[in-house]
Structures are given as C-alpha cells and as structure tokens.
N, C-alpha and C positions, 0 to 999 in steps of 0.2 A: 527672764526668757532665754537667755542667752546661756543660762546653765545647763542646757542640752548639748553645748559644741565642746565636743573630745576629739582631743590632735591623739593620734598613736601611731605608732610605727609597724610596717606588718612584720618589719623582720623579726618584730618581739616574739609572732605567733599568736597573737590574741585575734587576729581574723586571716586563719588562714584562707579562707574563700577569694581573699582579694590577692595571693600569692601570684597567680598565673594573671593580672589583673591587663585590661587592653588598654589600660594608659601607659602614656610615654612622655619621655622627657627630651624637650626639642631643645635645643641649643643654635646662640648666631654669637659671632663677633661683635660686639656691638659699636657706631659709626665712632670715628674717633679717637678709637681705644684700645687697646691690649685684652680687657678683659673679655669672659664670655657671660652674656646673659641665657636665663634658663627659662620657659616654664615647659608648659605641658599639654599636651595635645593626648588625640583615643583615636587608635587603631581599629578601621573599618573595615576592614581587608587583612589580608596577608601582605597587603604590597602600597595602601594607602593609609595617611593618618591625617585626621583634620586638626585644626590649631587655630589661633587667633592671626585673623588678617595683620592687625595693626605689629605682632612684633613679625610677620616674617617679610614686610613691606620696605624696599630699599635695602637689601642686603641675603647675603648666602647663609641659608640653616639645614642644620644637619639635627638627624636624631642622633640620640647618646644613646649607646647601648655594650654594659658593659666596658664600659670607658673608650669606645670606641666610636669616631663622628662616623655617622653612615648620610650621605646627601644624597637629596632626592633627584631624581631626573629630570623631574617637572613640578611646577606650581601652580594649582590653580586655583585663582583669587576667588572667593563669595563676597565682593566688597559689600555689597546692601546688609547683606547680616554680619559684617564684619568676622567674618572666617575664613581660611585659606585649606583646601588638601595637599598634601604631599603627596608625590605619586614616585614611586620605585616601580623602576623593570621587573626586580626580582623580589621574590617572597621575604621578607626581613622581620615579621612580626610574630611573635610565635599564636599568640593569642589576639581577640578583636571582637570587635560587638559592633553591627550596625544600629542603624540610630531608628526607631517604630515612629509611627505618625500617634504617638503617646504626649500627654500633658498630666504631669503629677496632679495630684489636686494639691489645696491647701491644707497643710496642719498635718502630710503625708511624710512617714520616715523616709529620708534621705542620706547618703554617702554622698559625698566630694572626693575625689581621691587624686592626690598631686602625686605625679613620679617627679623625684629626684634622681641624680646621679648614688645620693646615699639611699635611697629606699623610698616606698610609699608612703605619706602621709597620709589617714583618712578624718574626715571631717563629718559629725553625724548634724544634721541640720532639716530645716523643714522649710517648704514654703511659703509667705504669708497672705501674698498677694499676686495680683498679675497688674502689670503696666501698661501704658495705653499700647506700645507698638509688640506686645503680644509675651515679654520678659517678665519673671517671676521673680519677685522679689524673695529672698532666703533671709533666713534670721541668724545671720552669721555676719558679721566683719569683715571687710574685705584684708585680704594677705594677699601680699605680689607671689607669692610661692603658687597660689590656687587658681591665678587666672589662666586660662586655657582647659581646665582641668575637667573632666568628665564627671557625673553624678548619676547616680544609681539609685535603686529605689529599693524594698526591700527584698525582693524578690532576684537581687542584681543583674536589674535589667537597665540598659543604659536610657537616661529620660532627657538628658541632657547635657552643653558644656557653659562653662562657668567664663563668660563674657566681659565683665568689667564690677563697676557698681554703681549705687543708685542712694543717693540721699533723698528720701521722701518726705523731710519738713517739717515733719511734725515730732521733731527731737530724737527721733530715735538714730541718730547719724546716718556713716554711709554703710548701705548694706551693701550683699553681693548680689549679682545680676545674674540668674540662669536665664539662659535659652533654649526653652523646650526641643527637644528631636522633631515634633510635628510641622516645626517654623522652617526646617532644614536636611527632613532624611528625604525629600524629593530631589533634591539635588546629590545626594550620595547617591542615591538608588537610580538619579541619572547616569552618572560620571560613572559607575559601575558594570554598570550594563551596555554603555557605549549607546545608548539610546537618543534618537532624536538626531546624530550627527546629519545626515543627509535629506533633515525637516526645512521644506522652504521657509526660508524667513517670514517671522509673522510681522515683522515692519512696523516697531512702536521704539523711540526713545523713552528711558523713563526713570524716575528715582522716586525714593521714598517721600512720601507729604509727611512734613512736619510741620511741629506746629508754629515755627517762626516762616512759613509760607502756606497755609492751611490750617482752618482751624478743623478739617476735617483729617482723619488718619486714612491714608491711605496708600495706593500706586498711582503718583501726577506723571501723566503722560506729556510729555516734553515735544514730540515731532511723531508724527503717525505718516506713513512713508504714503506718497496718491498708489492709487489700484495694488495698495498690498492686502494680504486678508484682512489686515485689523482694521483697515479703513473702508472692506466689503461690508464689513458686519455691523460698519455704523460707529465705530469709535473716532474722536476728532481730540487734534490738540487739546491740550488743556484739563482733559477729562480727570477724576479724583477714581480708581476702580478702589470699592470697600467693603467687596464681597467676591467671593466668587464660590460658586455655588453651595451659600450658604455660608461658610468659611470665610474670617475677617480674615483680610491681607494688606502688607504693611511694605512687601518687599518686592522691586520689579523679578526677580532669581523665583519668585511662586508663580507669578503670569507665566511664565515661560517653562517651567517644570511641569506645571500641571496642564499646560497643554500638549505639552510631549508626551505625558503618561495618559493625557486622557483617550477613551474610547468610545466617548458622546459628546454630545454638544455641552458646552462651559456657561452658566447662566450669572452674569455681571451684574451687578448691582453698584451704579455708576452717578458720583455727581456731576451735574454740567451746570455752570453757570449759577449754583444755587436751586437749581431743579434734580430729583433723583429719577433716573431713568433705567431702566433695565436692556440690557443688551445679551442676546446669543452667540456667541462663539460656535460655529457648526463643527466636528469633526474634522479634523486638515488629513 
C-alpha cells in the first residue's frame, strides 16, 4: 500500500505546478537551546499563515523566507483543533490558497507538500479513513519534516493540513493525521473578514468531549453564563452539542464560527443526561 508515497523535490522540475506553492516554512528557537526547529505551515492570505498550535506555543516564530526570519505581529491560537495563524501587518506571501468547506473522500489522489529552507518536498498519498473527532487517516508514515504541512488534491486545491498521527491498531503502525479544511476554514474565513468582532457574547464555556470524559463525541459545555443567549435558547451545563445543523461537531472554535457566519437559526442536536434533545439557536 504504501508503494504510492514519492518524496521529490520541486527544485528538480518534475512538478512545476507546486513551484509558486502557498506552503511555508515556519521556524522557532527551540526552549533551551541554540538550535532552530522547522516545519511548515499554508499561506492564506498575503499577510496570514496557519501552522500547528503545539510547535508555536511558549516561544517566538518566524517564517523563513529566503534565509530570511520574517515574525509575525500577532498570534492567534485554534487550541481545540490544534492550530495557530500568524498574522503580518504587511503582505509577505507571494502565493496562498484559503482553505473550502471540502473533505477528500477515501482512496482520493492527494499532495502533502513540506517547505523547507532547501526546497519543497512533495508527498503523493491517499486517504483511508476518517476518525471519530472528524481527522483522516493517510497511508503514509508519519516524518517530523510533514507536520504542519498542507495537502492538496488533484486539482491543487487545498483540502487540508497535516496535524500529527494516529496508530490505528490493527498493525498497520503510526499513520499521519489530516485535518480536513471543512473542520477549520470557518475560522480563517472569520479571522479574515474581521467578522463577528462586535457579536454579543453567546455565553457558553466549552471543550471538546472526549472519550476519556464522554463516550459521546462532542462540544461538553462546561458553564453556560444566566440570561446569556445560549442559556435563552435552552442550553444548560453539561450539555454534549453532536450536531449542528446536520454537521457532526467536535470543536467548541465551530459553535462559535458557525454562529458568526450564520444567517438563520442554528438547529443542535444535543445530549443531556443520556436523553438527545434538539435545541434552536435563533439568528443573534
């Protein structure tokens, strides 16, 4: 299975399509040390780039461009999906691709493509599976070079970035872990638009249900704030949300997106107590 995954380089010219490509290569100091670690992050913007929360959490990163650190102005974390944007004042990305509310299917041609400081790696790969909190399993082997790293489909349209990995148990070791665009371009396509800043609070704590606190996948609602909307519409502590309109949801960063972009009422599909109840969200 795994005789599908070719490493090349683009500088060879065997795909020049991925020459102008909207990945990059992020760089930090790493704590304690002299050296710098690397990977990769995809320019959404001319002036933003998403990357993995976990390496740019506790310390200062810059992109590499041209051997050159460019540091962003701002950081802002996606901790639930474990992703972070970098945000520049000024334009620094020549090329970029935002992220579609797209989910490859399975057994679909796929690109991984890591920037380095020496060049792009690409990686041809497929996906086999989907996991329970919504991440697709690849038939590829996880390389520290590829985390962060964007993934493309054959048409090179961005579908996703390349998250961590995932041993599934049943011998085939550890794979790598996409995360679909659909799980995470509401939040680009917030943070872009500057949309929602001056939306009253919808007044809910919340993280992800896992399954070492739920055996249901969900958004567990931690603290619902009295006379805020989300406590007008009927939602209470404790609640598991495992739909919303229609759409399974895993991450409190989608409650909150998709009510910012919505322009009707939001229809929840909620456990309480071991009862499933449905609840409306009206228009805010």
């Amino acid at each position: 299975m795994f005789n599908l995954v070719v490493t090349v380089l683009v500088s060879s010219g065997l795909i020049p399509s991925f020459m102008n490509s909207p990945a990059v290569s992020v760089g930090r100091v790493a704590d304690g040390s002299n050296f710098i670690e690397v990977c990769t992050g995809v320019a959404v913007s001319r002036s933003h780039a998403v990357t993995l929360f976990a390496f740019t959490e506790g310390s200062d990163i810059f992109v590499i461009d041209n051997s050159i650190r460019l540091y962003p102005d701002s950081v802002i974390d996606f901790r639930d999906m474990g992703l972070s944007i970098l945000v520049f004042d000024d334009d620094v990305f020549d090329s970029f691709e935002q992220p579609r509310n797209t989910t490859p299917e399975n057994g679909s041609a796929l690109m991984v493509v890591a920037d380095h400081p020496t060049g792009l790696s690409i990686i041809r790969t497929f996906p086999m599976e989907q996991l329970s909190d919504g991440a697709l399993l690849l038939a590829t082997p996880p390389a520290s070079e590829l985390m962060g790293a964007p993934v493309f489909d054959s048409y090179d349209r961005l579908t996703g970035i390349v998250t961590g990995s995932f041993d599934p148990g049943d011998g085939r070791g550890e794979l790598m872990a996409l995360l679909p665009c659909n799980l995470w371009y509401y939040w680009v396509e917030t943070l872009l638009s500057d949309a929602g800043l001056h939306t009253p609070l919808f007044g809910v704590t919340a993280m992800p249900a896992t399954s070492g606190l739920s055996v249901v996948q969900g958004i567990l609602l931690l603290d619902v704030e009295i006379n805020s909307p989300a406590a007008m519409c009927g939602l209470e502590e404790g609640d598991i949300i495992m739909e919303i309109d229609g759409e399974r949801v895993y991450h409190p960063e989608a409650l909150k997106v998709m009510i910012l972009n919505s322009s009707d009422d939001l229809n929840l599909i909620v456990q309480r107590d071991s009862e499933i109840t449905e609840i409306v969200i009206p228009e805010l």
